[in-house]
N, C-alpha and C positions, 0 to 999 in steps of 0.2 A: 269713253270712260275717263272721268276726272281722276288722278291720281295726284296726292301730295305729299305722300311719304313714300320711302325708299332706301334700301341696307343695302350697299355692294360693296364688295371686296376689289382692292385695288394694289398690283403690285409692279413700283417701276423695275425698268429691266437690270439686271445686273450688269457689273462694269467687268470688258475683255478680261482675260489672265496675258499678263504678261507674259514672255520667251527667253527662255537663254541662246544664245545664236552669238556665232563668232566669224567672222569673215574669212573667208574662204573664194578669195581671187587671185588668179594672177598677178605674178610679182609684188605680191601681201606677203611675204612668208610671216608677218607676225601680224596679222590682223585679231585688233583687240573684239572685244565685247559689242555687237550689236543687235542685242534683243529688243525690240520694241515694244512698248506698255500696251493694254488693251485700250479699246476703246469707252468710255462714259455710256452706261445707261439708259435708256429714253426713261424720261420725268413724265407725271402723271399730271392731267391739267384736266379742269373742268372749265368748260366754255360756254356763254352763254348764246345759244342757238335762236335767233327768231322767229324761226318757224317752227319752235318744240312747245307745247304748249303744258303738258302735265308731265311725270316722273312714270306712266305708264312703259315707257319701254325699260324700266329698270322690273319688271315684274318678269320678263322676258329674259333679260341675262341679268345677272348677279356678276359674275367675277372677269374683271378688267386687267389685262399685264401690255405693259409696254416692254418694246423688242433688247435683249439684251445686247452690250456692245461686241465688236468683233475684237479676237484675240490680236494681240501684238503679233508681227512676223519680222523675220531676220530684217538684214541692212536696215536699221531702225526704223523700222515702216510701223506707226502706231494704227491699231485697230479702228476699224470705222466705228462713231456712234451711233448708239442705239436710237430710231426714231423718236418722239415725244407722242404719247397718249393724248388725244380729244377727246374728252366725253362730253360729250353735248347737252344741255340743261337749259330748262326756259329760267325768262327772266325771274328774279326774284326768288330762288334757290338759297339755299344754306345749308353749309356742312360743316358736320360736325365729324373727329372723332372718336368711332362708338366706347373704344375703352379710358380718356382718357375725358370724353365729352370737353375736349378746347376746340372751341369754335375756327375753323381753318377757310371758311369761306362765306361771301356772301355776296350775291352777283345779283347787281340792280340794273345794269344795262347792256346794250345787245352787244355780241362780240366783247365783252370782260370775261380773264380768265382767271384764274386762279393754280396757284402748285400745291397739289395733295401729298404728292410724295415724289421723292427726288431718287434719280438713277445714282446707281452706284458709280463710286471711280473706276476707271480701269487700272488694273495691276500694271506694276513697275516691270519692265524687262531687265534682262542682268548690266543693260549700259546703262542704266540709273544708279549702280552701286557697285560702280567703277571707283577705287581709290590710290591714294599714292603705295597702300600699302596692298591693298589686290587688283592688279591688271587684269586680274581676268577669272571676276568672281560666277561663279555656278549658282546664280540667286536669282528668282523673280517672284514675283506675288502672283496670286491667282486676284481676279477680280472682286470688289467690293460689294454684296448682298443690294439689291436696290430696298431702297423699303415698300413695306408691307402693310396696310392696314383695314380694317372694315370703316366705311363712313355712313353715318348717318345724316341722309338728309330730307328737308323738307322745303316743300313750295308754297312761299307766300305772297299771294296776289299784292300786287301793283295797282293800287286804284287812288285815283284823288278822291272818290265818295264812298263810302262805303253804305249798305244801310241794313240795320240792325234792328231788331224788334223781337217780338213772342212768335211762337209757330202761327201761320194762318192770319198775319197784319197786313199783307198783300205787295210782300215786297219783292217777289216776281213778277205780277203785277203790273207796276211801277217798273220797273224794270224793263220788261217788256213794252209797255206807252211811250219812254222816252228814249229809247235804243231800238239796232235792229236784232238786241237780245231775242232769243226764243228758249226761256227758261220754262220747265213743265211746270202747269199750273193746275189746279185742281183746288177742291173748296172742303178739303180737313187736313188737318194737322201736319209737317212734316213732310208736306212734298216735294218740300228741296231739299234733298241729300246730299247735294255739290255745289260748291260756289259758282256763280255764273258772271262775266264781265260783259258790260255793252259799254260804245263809246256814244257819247252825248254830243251832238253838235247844235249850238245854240251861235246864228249866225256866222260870226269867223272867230268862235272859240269854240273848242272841243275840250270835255271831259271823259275819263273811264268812270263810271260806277262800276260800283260791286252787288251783286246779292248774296248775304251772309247769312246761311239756311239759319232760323228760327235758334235763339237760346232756349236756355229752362233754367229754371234755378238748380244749380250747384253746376250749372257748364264748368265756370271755375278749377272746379275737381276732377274735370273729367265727367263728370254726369253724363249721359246720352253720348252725344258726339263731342262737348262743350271744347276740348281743347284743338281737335283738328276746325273748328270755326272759327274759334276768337284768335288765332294763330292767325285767319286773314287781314283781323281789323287791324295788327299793327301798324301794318305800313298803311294806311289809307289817311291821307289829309285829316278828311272832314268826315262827320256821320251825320248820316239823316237817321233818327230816330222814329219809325215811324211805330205807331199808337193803333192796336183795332179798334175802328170805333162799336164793335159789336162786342168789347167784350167785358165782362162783366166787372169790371175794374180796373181800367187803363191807366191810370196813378197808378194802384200797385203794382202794375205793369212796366210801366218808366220805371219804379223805384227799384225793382226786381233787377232789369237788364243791366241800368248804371251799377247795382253794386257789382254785378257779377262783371262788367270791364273792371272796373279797380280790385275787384279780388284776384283778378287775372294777371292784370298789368297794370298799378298807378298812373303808366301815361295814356292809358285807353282813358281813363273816367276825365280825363283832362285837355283830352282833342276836344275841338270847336264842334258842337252840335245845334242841329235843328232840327227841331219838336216838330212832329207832322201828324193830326189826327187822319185816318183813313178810314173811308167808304162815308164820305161825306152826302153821296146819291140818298143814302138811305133817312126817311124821315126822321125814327128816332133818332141817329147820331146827328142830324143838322139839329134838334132838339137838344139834344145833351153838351151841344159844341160849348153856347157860352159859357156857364159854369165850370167846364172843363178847361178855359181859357183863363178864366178867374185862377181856377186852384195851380193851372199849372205857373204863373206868375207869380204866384205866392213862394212857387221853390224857386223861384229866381228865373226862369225860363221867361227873357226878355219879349220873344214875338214867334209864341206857335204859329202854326199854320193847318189849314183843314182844307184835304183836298177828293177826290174821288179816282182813283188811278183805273176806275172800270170806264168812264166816263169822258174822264180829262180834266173834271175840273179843279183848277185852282193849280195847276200841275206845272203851268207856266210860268206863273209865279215862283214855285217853287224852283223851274230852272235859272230863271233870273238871281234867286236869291244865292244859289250855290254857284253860278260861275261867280257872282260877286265877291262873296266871303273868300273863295280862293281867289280870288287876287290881288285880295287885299292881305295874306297869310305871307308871313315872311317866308322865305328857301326852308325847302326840309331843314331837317338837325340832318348832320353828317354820320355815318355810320358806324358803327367803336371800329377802332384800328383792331384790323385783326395780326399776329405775329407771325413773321413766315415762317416755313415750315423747317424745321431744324437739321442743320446738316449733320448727315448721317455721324461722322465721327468725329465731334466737338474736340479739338487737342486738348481742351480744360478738364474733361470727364476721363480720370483716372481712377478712378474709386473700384473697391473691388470688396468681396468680401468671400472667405473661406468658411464652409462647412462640412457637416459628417454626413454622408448617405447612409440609406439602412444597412448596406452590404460592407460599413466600415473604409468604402473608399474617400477620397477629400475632393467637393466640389468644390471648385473655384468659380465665383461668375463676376460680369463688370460688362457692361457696354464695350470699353472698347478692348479688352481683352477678348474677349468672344470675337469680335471681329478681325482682329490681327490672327487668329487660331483659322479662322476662314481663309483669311486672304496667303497663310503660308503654305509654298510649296513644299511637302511635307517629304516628297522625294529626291531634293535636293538638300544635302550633307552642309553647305554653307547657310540655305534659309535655314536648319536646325538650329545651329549653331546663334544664329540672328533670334533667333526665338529666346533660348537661354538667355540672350545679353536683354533682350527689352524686358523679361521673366526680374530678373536682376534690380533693371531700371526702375521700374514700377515697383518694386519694394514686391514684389508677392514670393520670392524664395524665404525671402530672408523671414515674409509671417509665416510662411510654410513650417520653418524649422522650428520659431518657435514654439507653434500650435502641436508641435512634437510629431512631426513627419518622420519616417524611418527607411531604411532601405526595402525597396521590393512593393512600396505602399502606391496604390491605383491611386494616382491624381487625374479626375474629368474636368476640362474648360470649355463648353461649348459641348458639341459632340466630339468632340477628340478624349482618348482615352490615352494616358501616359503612367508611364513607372520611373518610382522616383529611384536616382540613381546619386548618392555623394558625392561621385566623382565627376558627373556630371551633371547633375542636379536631376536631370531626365537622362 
């Protein structure tokens, strides 16, 4: 089964929690602070695998986590990290995503990988917040959330040729005569459902085609299947265009398919194409050939061609003419730079913003306020205290007071639930 879309849920591991620990050896009598920080996360990575060929195994499992880091332990011994996540993916993959739809990958060759989401840090031990003024603070973090998110992705074939036409123009067929494709064929409408790839060997040059099941008019839109197809022609070089010669207006037929690439994609109607009439065996299409040669010249179509893909004829020509054209085509275009994936807690992202719940209590939210509310040890009297001061830093008491905070009043940050107190803010 051909699959080329796929929704999974991917979440890297969380980073260790930090230790408070203080040394405790022989002839130490004052051994200071040595809690050790957790260990980092394993990150999420998409790989592209050679031997995966569709997104069918994501029909199978949905939700992906990579292993979280191990906690810090005494004599400052830091946590081991969390493994990194492979998800395996054929070539030609793209992800996106789903909620914020920014393109985060797109993997055109074997073994490239990509970072989806990044582990968390590990939490600080209490010998990280060791100071002149506390030797021997009672503070660590718990570890840092890895991130979380659903991706959207899809598979788009890898071919130098692609070939395009109306349902039933016979381009599995063709497909079929010059590969050792074995695309299902039958003689109505619509019997390719899936895209199929053959590779072409014409002396010591080899090409991939494509077979790009049959458009319709408004593919464009989504019509029938239109967008999981035309989603193939992107990446393909070159199109052969192939013409029924059976059918009862193979002009409007060209005209039909070209609009519907450039309703799709502008650079689809602008790849290098060659015009092919099919089932040239049959009497009346050898009859209807010149005239159809005439008009198609007329739209600027330099050197159709007419071949019989049941037959063979004229088909060799036709591979002469496509290993040519592609090698005469300059290097792909390079792929848009995609932005990596953004570390988890930006030091620039301060921003926060207070409001009123139904129940009258004050939500507090902000990226990285949520997260430090995660990462504090909430049973250590020193991380408290640490909380208040960065509450302070970040300006969020001081809007608190304004927005007319009072004693005894429920302030939520994250899921943490707090009472506000004057004398000590909480």
């Amino acid at each position: 089964m051909f699959i080329d879309e796929a929704k999974i849920y991917v979440k890297a591991g969380d980073g260790g929690n930090g230790v408070v620990a203080f040394r405790r050896e022989a002839h130490v009598p004052r051994g200071g602070p040595s809690g050790g920080a957790g260990g980092k996360g394993g990150d999420v990575y998409l790989v592209v695998a050679p031997q995966v060929n569709t997104l069918v195994a994501f029909s199978k499992k949905v939700h992906f986590r990579a292993p979280n880091g191990a906690h810090g332990r005494g004599k400052n011994q830091t946590g081991a990290q969390g493994e990194d996540l492979l998800i395996s993916v054929p070539v030609g993959t793209v992800a996106y995503d789903t909620e914020t739809g920014q393109l985060l990958a797109d993997l055109v060759a074997p073994d490239q990988r990509a970072l989806v989401a990044r582990g968390g840090r590990g939490g600080r031990g209490n010998r990280a917040f060791r100071s002149a003024t506390n030797q021997a603070p009672r503070i660590a973090e718990n570890g840092e959330p890895g991130q979380e998110l659903w991706l959207r992705m899809e598979l788009k074939l890898l071919a130098d040729v692609g070939i395009v036409g109306m349902p039933n123009a016979g381009k599995s067929t063709l497909l079929a005569r010059v590969s050792a494709a074995r695309p299902k064929i039958a003689d109505y409408p619509f019997t390719t459902l899936e895209p199929s790839l053959g590779v072409v060997v014409l002396g010591d040059r080899d090409m991939v085609w494509a077979d790009i099941p049959g458009l319709i008019e408004g593919a464009h839109a989504g019509v029938g299947l239109g967008h999981k197809f035309l989603r193939h022609v992107e990446r393909t070089r070159v199109l052969i265009h192939l013409l029924n010669g059976t059918s009862p207006d193979p002009l409007g037929d060209y005209e039909a398919i070209n609009q519907e690439l450039g309703l799709f994609n502008t650079r689809l109607a602008e790849k290098p194409q060659v015009v092919v009439l099919n089932k040239l065996d049959l009497p009346d299409v050898q009859a209807a050939w010149p005239d159809l040669v005439a008009a198609l010249r007329a739209r600027g179509v330099a050197e159709p061609l007419a071949i019989s893909a049941v037959t063979g004829e004229g088909v060799e020509a036709l591979l002469y003419r496509m290993a040519d054209l592609l090698a005469e085509l300059p290097p792909p275009l390079p792929l848009p730079e995609i932005e990596a994936v953004p570390d988890l807690t930006p030091e620039e992202d301060m921003s926060f913003t207070i409001e009123r719940d139904m129940d009258g209590a004050w939500r507090v939210t902000g990226r990285r306020i949520e997260r430090i509310v995660i990462m504090t040890r909430w049973e250590y009297y020193d991380a408290v205290m640490r909380f208040q001061r960065i509450l302070e830093a970040l300006g969020i008491t001081e809007a608190l007071r304004q927005r007319g905070v009072r004693e005894g009043d429920i302030v939520r940050i994250g899921d943490m639930q707090l009472e506000w107190s004057e004398e000590h803010a909480f």
